[in-house]
N, C-alpha and C positions, 0 to 999 in steps of 0.2 A: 167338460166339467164333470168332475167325479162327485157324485153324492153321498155323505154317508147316512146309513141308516143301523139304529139299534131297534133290536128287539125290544118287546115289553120283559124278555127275562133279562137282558142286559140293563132294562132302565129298571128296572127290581133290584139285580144287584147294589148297582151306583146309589140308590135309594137304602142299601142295607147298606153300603159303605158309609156313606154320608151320615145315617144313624148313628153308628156306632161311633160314630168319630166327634160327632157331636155330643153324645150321651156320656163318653168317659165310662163305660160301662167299669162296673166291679160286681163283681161276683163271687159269694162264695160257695163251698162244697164240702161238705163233712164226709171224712171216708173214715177206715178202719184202719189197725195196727196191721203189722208192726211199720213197716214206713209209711210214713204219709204219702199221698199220692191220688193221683185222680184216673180213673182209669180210663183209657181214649176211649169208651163207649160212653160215658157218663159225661164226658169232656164233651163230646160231639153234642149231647143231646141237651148241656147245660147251655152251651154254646148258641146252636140253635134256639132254644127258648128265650135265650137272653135277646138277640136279634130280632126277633119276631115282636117280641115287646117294647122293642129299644124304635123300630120300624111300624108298628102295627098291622104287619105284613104276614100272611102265613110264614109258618114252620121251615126255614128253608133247608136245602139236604148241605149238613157236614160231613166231614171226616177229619178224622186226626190220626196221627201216624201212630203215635207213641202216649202215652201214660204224660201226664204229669207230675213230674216228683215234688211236694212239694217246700224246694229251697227259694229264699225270697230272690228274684231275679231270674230264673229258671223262666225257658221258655219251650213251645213248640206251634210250629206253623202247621194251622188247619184250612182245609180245603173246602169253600162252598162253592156247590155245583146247581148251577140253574136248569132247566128244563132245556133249554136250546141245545146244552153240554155248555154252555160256556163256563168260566170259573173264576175264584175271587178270593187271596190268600188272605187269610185271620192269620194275626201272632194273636196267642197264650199266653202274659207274663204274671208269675206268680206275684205278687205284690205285697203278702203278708202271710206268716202262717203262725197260726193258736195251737199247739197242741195237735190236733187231728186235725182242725179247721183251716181248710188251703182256701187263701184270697187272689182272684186273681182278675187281671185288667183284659179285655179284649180291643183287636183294635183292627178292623179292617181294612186292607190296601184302598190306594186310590183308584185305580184304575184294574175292573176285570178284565181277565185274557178271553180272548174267542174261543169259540169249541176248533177241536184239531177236526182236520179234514173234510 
């Protein structure tokens, strides 16, 4: 009989996932001309904050590959990293944009990956 076992930073994840999924998070981000856009450091760190509050969990580690532009539908897949390494894909979708002011939805996978090796 194989037993499985998670970590407490995999049941942290599951617990950010489930937040955010439940929350319907929206968010928005005011940048500068001349395109609008969000830029993957400001992405990560809105992102992060949003989760943290959406979970009442600390701060947990993002990344995001790319900027977000902001056109409504526009997307990018960010990366949260638990302390084990495991990890847990966020989509970015833009949702609305004002002028400079980018709206956008986050939405965490269901199920995080293991840490490699």
């Amino acid at each position: 009989m194989i037993k499985s076992r998670l970590s407490a930073a995999t049941w942290g994840l599951a617990a950010v996932a489930t937040g955010a999924l439940l929350a319907g998070c929206s968010v928005s981000a005011s940048v500068g001309k001349p395109a609008p856009k969000v830029s993957k450091a400001k992405l990560a760190d809105t992102v992060s904050e949003r989760l943290a509050a959406t979970t009442g969990q600390a701060k947990p580690h993002i990344t995001c590959p790319e900027n977000l532009v902001g056109k409504k539908g526009n997307s990018t897949r960010c990366t949260l990293t638990a302390s084990d390494g495991s990890t847990l894909g966020v989509t970015v979708t833009v949702s609305s944009v004002d002028g400079d002011n980018i709206k956008f939805d986050i939405k965490a996978d269901d199920t995080p990956s293991p840490a490699a090796g």
